[in-house]
C-alpha positions as protocol buffer text, in pm:
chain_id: "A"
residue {
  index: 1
  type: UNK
  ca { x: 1498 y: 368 z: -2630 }
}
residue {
  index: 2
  type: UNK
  ca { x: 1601 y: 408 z: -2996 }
}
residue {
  index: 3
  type: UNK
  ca { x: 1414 y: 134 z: -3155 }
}
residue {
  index: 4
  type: UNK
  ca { x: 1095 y: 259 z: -3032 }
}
residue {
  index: 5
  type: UNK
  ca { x: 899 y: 569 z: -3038 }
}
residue {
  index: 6
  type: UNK
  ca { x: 809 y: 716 z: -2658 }
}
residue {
  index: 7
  type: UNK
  ca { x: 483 y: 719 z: -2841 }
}
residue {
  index: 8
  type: UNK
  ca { x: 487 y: 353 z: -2964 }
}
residue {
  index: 9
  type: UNK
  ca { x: 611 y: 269 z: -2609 }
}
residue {
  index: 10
  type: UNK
  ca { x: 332 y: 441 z: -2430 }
}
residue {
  index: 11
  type: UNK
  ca { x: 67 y: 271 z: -2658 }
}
residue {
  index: 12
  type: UNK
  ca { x: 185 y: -64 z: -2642 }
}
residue {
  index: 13
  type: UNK
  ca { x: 235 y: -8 z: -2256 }
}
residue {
  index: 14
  type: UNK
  ca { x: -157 y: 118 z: -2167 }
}
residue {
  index: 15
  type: UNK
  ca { x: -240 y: -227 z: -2392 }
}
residue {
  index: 16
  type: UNK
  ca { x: 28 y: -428 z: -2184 }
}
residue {
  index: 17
  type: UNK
  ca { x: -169 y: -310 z: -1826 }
}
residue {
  index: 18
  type: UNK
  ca { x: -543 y: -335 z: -1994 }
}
residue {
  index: 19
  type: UNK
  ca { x: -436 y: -713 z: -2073 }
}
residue {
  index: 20
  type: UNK
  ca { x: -283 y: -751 z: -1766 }
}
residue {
  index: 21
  type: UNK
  ca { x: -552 y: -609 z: -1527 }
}
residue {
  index: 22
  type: UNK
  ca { x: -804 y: -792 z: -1748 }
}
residue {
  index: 23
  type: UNK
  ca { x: -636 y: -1209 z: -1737 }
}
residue {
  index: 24
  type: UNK
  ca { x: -410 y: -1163 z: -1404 }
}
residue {
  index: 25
  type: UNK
  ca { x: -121 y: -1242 z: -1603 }
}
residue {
  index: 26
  type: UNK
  ca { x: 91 y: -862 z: -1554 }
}
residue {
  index: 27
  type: UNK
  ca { x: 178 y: -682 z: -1853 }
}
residue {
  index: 28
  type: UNK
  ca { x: 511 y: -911 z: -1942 }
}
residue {
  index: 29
  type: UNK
  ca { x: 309 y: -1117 z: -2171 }
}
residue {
  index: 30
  type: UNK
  ca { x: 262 y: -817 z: -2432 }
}
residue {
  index: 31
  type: UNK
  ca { x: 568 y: -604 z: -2317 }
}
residue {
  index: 32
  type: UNK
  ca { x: 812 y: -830 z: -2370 }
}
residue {
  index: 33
  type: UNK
  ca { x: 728 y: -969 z: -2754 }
}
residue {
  index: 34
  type: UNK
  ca { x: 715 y: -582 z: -2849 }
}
residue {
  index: 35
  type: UNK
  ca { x: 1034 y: -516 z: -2700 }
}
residue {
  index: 36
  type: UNK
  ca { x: 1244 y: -764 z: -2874 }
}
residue {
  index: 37
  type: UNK
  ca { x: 1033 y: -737 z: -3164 }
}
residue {
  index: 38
  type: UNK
  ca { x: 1164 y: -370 z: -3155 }
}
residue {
  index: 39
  type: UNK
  ca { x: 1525 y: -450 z: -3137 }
}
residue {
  index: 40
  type: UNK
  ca { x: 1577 y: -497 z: -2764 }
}
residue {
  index: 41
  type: UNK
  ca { x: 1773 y: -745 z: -2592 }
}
residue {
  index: 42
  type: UNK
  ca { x: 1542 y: -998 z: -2400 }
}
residue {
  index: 43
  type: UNK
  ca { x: 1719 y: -973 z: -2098 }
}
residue {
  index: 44
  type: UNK
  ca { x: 1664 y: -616 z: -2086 }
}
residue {
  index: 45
  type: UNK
  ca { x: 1300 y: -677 z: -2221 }
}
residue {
  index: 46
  type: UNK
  ca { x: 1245 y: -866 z: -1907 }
}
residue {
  index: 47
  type: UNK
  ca { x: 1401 y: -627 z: -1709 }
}
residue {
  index: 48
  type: UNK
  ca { x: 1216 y: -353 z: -1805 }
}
residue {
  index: 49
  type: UNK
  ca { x: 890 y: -602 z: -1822 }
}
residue {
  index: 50
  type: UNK
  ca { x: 894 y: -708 z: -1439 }
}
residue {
  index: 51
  type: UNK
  ca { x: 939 y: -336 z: -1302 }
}
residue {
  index: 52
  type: UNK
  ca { x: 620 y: -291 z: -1548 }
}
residue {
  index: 53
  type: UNK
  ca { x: 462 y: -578 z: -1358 }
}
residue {
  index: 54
  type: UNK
  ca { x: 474 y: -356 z: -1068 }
}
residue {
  index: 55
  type: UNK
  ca { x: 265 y: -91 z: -1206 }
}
residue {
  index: 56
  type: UNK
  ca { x: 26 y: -336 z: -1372 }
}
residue {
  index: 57
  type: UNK
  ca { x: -41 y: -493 z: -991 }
}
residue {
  index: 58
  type: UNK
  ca { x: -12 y: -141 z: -797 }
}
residue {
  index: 59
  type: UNK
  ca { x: -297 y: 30 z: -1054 }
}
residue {
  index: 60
  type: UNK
  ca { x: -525 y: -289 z: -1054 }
}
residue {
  index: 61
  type: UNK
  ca { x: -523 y: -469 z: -723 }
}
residue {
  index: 62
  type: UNK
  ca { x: -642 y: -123 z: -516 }
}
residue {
  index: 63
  type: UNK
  ca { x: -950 y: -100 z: -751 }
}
residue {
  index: 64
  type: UNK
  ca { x: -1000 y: -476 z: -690 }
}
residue {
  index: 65
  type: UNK
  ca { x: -968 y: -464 z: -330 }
}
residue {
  index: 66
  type: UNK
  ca { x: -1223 y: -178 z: -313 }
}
residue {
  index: 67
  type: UNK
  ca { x: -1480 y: -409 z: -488 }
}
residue {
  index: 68
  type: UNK
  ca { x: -1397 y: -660 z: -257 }
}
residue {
  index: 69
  type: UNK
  ca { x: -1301 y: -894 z: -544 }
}
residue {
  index: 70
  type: UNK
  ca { x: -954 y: -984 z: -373 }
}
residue {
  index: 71
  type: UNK
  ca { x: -869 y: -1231 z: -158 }
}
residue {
  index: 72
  type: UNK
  ca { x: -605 y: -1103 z: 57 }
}
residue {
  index: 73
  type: UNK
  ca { x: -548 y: -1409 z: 302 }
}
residue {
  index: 74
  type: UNK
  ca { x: -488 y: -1627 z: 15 }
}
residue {
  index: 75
  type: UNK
  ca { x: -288 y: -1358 z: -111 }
}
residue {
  index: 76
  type: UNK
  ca { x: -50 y: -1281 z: 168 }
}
residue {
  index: 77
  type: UNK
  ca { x: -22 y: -1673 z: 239 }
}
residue {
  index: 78
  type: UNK
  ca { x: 94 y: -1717 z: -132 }
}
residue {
  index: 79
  type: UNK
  ca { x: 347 y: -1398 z: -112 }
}
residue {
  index: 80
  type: UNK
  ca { x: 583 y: -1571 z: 117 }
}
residue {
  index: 81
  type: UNK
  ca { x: 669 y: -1862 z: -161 }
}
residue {
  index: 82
  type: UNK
  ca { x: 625 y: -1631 z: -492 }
}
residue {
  index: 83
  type: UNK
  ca { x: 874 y: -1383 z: -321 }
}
residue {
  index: 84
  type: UNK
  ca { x: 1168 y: -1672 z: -275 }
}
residue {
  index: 85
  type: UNK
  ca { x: 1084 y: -1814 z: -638 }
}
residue {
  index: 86
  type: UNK
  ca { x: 1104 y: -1464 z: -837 }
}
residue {
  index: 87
  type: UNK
  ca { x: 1463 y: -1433 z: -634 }
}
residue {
  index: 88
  type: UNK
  ca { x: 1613 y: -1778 z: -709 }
}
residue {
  index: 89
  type: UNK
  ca { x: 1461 y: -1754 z: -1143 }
}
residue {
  index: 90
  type: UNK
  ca { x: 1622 y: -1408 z: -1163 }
}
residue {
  index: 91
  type: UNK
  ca { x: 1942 y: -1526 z: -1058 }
}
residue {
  index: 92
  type: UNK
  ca { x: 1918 y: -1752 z: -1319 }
}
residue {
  index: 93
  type: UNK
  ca { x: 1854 y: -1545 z: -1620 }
}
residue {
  index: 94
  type: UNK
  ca { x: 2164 y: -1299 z: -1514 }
}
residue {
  index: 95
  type: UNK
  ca { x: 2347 y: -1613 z: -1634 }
}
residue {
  index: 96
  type: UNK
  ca { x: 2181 y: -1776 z: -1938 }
}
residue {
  index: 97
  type: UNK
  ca { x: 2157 y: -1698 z: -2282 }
}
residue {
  index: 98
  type: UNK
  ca { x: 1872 y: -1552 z: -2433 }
}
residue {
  index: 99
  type: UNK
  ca { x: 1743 y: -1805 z: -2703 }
}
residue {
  index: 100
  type: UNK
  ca { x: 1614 y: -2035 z: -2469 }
}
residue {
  index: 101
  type: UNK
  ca { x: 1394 y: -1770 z: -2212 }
}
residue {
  index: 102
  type: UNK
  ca { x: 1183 y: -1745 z: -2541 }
}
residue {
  index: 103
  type: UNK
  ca { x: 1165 y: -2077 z: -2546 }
}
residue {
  index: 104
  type: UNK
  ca { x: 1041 y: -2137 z: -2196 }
}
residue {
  index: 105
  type: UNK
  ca { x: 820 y: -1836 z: -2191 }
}
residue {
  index: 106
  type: UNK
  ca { x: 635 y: -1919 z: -2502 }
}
residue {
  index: 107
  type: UNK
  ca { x: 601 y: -2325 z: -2392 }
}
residue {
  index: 108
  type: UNK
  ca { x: 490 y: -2203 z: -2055 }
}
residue {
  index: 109
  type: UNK
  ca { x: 203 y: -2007 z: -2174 }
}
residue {
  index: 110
  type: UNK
  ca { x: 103 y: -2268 z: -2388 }
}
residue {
  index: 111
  type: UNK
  ca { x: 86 y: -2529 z: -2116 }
}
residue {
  index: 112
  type: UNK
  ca { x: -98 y: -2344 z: -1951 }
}
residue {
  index: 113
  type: UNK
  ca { x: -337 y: -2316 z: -2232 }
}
residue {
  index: 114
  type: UNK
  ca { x: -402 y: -2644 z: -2290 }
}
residue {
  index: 115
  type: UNK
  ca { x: -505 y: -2668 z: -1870 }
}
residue {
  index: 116
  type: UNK
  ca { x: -755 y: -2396 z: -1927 }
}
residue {
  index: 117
  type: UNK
  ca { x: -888 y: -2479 z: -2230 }
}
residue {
  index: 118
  type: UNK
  ca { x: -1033 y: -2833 z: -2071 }
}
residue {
  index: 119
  type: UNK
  ca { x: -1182 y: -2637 z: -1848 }
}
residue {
  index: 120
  type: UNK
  ca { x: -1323 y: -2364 z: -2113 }
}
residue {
  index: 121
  type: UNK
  ca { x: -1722 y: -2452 z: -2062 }
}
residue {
  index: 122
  type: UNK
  ca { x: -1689 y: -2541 z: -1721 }
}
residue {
  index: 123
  type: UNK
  ca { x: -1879 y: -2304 z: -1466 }
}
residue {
  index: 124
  type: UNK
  ca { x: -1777 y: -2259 z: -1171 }
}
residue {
  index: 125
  type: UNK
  ca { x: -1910 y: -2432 z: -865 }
}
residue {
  index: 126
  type: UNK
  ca { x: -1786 y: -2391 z: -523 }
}
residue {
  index: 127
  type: UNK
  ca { x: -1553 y: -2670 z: -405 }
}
residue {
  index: 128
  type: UNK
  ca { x: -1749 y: -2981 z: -249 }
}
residue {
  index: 129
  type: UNK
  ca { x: -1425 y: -3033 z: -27 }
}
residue {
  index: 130
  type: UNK
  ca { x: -1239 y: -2831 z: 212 }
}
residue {
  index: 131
  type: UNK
  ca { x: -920 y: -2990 z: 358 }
}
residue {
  index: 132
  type: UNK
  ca { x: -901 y: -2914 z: 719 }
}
residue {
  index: 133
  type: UNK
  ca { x: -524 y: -2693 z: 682 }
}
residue {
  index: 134
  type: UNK
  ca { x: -729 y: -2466 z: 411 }
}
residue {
  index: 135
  type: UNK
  ca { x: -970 y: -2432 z: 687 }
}
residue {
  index: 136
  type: UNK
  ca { x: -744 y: -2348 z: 950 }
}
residue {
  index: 137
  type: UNK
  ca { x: -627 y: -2073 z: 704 }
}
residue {
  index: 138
  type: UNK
  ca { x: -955 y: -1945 z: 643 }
}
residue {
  index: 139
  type: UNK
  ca { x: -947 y: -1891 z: 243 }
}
residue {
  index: 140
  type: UNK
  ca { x: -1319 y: -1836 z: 260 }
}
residue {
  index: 141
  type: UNK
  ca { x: -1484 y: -1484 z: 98 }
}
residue {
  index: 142
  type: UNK
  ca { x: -1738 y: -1317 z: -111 }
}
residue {
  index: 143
  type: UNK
  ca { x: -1814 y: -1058 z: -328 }
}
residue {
  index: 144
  type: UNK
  ca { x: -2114 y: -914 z: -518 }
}
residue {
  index: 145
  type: UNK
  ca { x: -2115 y: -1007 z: -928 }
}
residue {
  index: 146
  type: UNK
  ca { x: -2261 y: -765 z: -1130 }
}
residue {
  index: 147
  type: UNK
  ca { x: -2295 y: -955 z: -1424 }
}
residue {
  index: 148
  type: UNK
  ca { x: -2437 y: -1252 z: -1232 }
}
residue {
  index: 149
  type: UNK
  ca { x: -2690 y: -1016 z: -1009 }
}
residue {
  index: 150
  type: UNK
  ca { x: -2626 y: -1152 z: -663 }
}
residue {
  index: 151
  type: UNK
  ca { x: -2310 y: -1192 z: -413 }
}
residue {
  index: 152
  type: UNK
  ca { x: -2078 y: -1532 z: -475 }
}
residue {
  index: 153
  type: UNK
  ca { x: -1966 y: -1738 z: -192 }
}
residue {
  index: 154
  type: UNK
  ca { x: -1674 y: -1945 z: -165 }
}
residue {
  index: 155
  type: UNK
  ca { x: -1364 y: -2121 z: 25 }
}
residue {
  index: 156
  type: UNK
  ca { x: -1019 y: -2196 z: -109 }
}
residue {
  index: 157
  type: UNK
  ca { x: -888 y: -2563 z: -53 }
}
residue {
  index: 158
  type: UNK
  ca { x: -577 y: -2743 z: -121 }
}
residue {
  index: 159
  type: UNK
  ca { x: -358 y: -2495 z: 40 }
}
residue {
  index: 160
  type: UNK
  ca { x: -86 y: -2718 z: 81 }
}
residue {
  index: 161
  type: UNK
  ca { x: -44 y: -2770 z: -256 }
}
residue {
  index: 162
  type: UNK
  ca { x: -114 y: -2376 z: -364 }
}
residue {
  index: 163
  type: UNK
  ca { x: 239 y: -2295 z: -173 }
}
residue {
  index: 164
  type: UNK
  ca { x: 486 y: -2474 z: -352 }
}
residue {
  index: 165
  type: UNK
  ca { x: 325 y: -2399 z: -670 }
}
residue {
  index: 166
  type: UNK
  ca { x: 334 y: -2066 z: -589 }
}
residue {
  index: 167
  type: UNK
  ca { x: 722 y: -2149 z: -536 }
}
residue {
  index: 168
  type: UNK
  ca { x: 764 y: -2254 z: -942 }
}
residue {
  index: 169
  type: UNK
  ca { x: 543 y: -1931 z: -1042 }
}
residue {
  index: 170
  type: UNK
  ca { x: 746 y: -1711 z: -898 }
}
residue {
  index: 171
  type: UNK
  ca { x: 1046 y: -1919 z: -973 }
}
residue {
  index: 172
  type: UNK
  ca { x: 891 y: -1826 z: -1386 }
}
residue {
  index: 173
  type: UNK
  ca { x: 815 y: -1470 z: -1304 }
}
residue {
  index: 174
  type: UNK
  ca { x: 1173 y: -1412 z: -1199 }
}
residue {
  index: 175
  type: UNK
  ca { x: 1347 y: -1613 z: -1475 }
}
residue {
  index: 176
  type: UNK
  ca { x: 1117 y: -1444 z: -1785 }
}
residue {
  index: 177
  type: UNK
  ca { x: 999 y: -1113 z: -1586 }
}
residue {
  index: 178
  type: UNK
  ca { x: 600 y: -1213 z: -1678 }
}
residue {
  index: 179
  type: UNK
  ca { x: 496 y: -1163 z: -1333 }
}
residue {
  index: 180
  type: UNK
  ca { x: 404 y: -1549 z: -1388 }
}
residue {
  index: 181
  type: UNK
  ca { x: 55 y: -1419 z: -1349 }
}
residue {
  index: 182
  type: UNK
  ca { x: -87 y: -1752 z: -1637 }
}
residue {
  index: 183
  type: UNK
  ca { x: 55 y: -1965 z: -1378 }
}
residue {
  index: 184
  type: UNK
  ca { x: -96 y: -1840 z: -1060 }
}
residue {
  index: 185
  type: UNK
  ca { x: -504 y: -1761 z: -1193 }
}
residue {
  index: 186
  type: UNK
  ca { x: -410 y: -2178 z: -1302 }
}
residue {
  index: 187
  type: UNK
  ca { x: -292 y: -2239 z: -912 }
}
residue {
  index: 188
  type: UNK
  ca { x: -591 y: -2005 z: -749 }
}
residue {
  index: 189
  type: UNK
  ca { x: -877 y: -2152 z: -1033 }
}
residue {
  index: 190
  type: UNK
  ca { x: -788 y: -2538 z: -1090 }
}
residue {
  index: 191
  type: UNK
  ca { x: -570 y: -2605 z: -778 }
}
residue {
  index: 192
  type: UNK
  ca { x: -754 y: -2385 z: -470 }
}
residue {
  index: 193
  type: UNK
  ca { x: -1087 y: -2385 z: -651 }
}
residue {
  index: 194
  type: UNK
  ca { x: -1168 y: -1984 z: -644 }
}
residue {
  index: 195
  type: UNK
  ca { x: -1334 y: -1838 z: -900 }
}
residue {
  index: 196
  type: UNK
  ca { x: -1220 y: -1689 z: -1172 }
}
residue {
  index: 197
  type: UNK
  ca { x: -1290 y: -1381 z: -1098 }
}
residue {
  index: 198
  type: UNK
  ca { x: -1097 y: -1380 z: -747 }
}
residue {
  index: 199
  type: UNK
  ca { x: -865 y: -1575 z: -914 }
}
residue {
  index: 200
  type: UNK
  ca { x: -754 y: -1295 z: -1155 }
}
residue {
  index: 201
  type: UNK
  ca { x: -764 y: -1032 z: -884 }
}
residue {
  index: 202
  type: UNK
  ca { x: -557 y: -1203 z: -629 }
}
residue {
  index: 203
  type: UNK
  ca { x: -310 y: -1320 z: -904 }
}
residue {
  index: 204
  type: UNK
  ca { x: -308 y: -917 z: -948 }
}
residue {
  index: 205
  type: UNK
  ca { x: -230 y: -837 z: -591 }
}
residue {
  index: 206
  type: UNK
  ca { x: 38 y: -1133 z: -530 }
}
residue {
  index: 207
  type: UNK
  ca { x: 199 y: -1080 z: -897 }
}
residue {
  index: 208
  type: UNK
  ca { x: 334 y: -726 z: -826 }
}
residue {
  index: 209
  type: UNK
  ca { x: 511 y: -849 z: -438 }
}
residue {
  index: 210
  type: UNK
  ca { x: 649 y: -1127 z: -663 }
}
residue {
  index: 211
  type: UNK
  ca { x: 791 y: -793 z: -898 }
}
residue {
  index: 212
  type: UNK
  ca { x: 954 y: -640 z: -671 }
}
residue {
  index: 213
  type: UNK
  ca { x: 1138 y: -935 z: -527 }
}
residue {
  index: 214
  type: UNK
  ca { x: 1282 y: -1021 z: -856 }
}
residue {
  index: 215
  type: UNK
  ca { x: 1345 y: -664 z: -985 }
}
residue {
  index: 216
  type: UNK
  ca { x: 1573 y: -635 z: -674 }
}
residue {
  index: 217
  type: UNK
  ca { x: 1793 y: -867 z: -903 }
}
residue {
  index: 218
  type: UNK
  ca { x: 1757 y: -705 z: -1181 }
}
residue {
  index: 219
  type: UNK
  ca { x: 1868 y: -388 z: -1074 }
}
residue {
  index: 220
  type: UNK
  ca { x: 2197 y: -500 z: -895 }
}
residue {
  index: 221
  type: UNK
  ca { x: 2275 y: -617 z: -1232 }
}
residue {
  index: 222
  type: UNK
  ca { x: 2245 y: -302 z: -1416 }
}
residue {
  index: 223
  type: UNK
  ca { x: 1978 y: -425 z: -1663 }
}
residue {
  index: 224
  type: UNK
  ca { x: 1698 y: -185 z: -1555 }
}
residue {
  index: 225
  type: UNK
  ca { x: 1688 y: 153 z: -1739 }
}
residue {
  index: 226
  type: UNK
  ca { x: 1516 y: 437 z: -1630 }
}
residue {
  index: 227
  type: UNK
  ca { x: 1467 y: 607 z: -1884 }
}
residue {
  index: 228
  type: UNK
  ca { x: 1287 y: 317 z: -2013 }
}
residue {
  index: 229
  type: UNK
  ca { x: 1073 y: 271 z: -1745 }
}
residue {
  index: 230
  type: UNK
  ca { x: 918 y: 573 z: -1667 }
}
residue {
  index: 231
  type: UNK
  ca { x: 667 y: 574 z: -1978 }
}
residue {
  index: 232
  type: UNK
  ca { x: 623 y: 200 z: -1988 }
}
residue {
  index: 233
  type: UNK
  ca { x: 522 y: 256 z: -1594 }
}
residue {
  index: 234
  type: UNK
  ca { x: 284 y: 520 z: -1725 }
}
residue {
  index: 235
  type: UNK
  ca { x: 130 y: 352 z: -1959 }
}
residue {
  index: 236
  type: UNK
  ca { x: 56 y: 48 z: -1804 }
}
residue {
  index: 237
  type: UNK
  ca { x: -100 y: 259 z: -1506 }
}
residue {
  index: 238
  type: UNK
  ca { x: -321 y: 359 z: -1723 }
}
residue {
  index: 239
  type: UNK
  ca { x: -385 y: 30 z: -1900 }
}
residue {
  index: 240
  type: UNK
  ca { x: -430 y: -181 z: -1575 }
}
residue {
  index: 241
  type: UNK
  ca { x: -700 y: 103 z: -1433 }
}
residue {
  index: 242
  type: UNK
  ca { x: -906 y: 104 z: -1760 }
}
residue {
  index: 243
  type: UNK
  ca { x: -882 y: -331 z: -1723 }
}
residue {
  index: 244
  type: UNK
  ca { x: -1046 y: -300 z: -1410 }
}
residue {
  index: 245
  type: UNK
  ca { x: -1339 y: -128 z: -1477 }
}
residue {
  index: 246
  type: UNK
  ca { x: -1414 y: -366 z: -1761 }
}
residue {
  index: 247
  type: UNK
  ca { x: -1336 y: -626 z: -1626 }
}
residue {
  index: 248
  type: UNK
  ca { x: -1584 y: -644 z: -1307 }
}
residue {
  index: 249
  type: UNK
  ca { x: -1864 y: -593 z: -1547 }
}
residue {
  index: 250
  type: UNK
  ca { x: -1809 y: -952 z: -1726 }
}
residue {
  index: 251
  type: UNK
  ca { x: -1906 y: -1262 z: -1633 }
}
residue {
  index: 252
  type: UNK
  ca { x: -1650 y: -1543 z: -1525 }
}
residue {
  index: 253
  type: UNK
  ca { x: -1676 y: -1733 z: -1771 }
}
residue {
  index: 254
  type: UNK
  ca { x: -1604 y: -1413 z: -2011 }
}
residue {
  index: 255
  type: UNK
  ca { x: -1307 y: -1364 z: -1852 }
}
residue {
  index: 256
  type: UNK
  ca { x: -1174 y: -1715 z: -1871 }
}
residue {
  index: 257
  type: UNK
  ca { x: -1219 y: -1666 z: -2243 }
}
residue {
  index: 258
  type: UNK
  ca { x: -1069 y: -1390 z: -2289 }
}
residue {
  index: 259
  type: UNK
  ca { x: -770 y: -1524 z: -2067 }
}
residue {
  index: 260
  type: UNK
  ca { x: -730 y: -1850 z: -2288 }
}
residue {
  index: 261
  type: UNK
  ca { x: -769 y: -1627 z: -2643 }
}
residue {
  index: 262
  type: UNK
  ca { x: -396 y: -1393 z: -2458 }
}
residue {
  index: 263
  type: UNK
  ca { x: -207 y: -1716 z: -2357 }
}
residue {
  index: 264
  type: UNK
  ca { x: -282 y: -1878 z: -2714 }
}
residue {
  index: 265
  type: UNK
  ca { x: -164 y: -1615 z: -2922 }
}
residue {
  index: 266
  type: UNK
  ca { x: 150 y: -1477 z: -2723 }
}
residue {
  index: 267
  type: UNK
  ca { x: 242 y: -1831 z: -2671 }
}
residue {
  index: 268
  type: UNK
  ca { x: 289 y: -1962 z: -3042 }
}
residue {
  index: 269
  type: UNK
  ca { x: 454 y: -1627 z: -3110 }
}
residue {
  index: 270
  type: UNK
  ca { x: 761 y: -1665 z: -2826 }
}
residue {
  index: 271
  type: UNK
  ca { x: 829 y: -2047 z: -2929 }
}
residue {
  index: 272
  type: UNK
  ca { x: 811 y: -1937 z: -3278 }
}
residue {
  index: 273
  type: UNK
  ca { x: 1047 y: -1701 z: -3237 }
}
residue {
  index: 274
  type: UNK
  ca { x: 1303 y: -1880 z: -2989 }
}
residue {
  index: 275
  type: UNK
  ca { x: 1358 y: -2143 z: -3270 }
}
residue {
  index: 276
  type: UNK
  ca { x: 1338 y: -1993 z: -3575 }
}
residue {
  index: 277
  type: UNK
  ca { x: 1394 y: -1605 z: -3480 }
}
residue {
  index: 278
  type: UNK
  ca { x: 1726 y: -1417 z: -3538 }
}
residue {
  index: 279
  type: UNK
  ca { x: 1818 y: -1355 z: -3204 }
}
């Protein structure tokens, strides 16, 4: 890349995975305002953003499944609708200009924001209500929290609702190449009711099947360059395994915070710069 140091890459790429490993969302969210912020096109930004996404998922969700912090049924059951989304939004940005994506990305982030932040001082409390089809699934699991001392139950609910959502987050991973990872810790935490901590680590696992599906798209299209990717892969390898071990020594409520404190910032940025930037 010629607007950007391999140096400067690799840098901004281990704090693209730490992010990402650390709030669920994929390392789009930072990769993608230093890229264009650097001179490159967005739709090569988001390109080289959702094969990062990838790496991010690969070098975080093996750590989390080790620690038992992943939920893989709700995982799996959320792959199949991601998968068809990230296709259908990639098709799309092939086509459009590039003004708006910052647009949506930044407005995105900050919607989700605002859904967070009413929750900010809530703790979490295990749902009071399973519906019987989230039952049938069997979203149930636990895991042992360090910071907490003892191991936390709990059951997903509202399956039926998790899918199609599922459907517009990847349908927003595909179109900005964020790995739509804000949007699915909101689905698993407000709308199935898993902590936030299993939340984060299953957005982790499902984010980087949701990748791959729309980087298919991107590479037909002759957007993705290798020479680009090879360091940013590296670097957010690295970035995503140093997010894990940090990460399962917080609290939930920690980790909320430091979700909310991401989707702020990097969300005023984009919109800022999708109508008033020189694009």
């Amino acid at each position: 890349m010629d607007t950007l140091p391999v140096g400067w890459l690799l840098l901004i790429s281990v704090a693209a995975g730490f992010v990402g490993a650390m709030s669920g969302m994929g390392g789009g969210v930072i990769l993608i305002p230093a890229l264009t912020l650097a001179g490159m096109d967005i739709k090569h930004a988001i390109a080289a953003s959702i094969v990062s996404v990838i790496a991010t998922s690969s070098g975080a969700a093996a750590a989390y499944v080790r620690d038992r912090l992943t939920n893989l049924k709700v995982g799996m059951f959320l792959e199949m609708f991601t998968m068809l989304g990230a296709i259908v939004g990639a098709s799309i940005t092939v086509l459009v200009s590039p003004r708006p994506l910052f647009i949506i990305f930044g407005v995105v982030l900050l919607v989700v924001w605002g859904a967070m932040y009413l929750q900010r001082n809530v703790d979490w409390e295990p749902a009071a209500h399973v519906d019987r089809f989230s039952r049938w699934l069997e979203l149930k699991g636990c895991y042992f929290d360090q910071a907490a001392g003892h191991d936390i139950h709990y059951e997903g609910t509202r399956a039926y609702l998790g899918g199609p959502m599922m459907f517009g987050a990847g349908f927003i991973a595909g179109l900005l190449g964020i790995g739509a990872g804000a949007l699915k810790v909101l689905v698993l935490d407000l709308g199935m009711h898993l902590p936030p901590k299993v939340s984060t680590t299953t957005s982790n696992l499902i984010i980087g099947v949701t990748a791959l599906a729309g980087t298919s798209v991107y590479l037909a299209a002759g957007l993705i360059d290798p020479g680009l990717a090879a360091p940013i892969i590296l670097g957010v390898s690295v970035g995503a395994f140093i997010g894990t071990v940090v990460l399962v020594r917080l609290s939930n409520m920690a980790v909320r915070r430091f979700f909310l404190v991401v989707l702020l910032a990097l969300g005023a940025e984009m919109v800022i710069r999708g109508v008033w930037g020189n694009l």
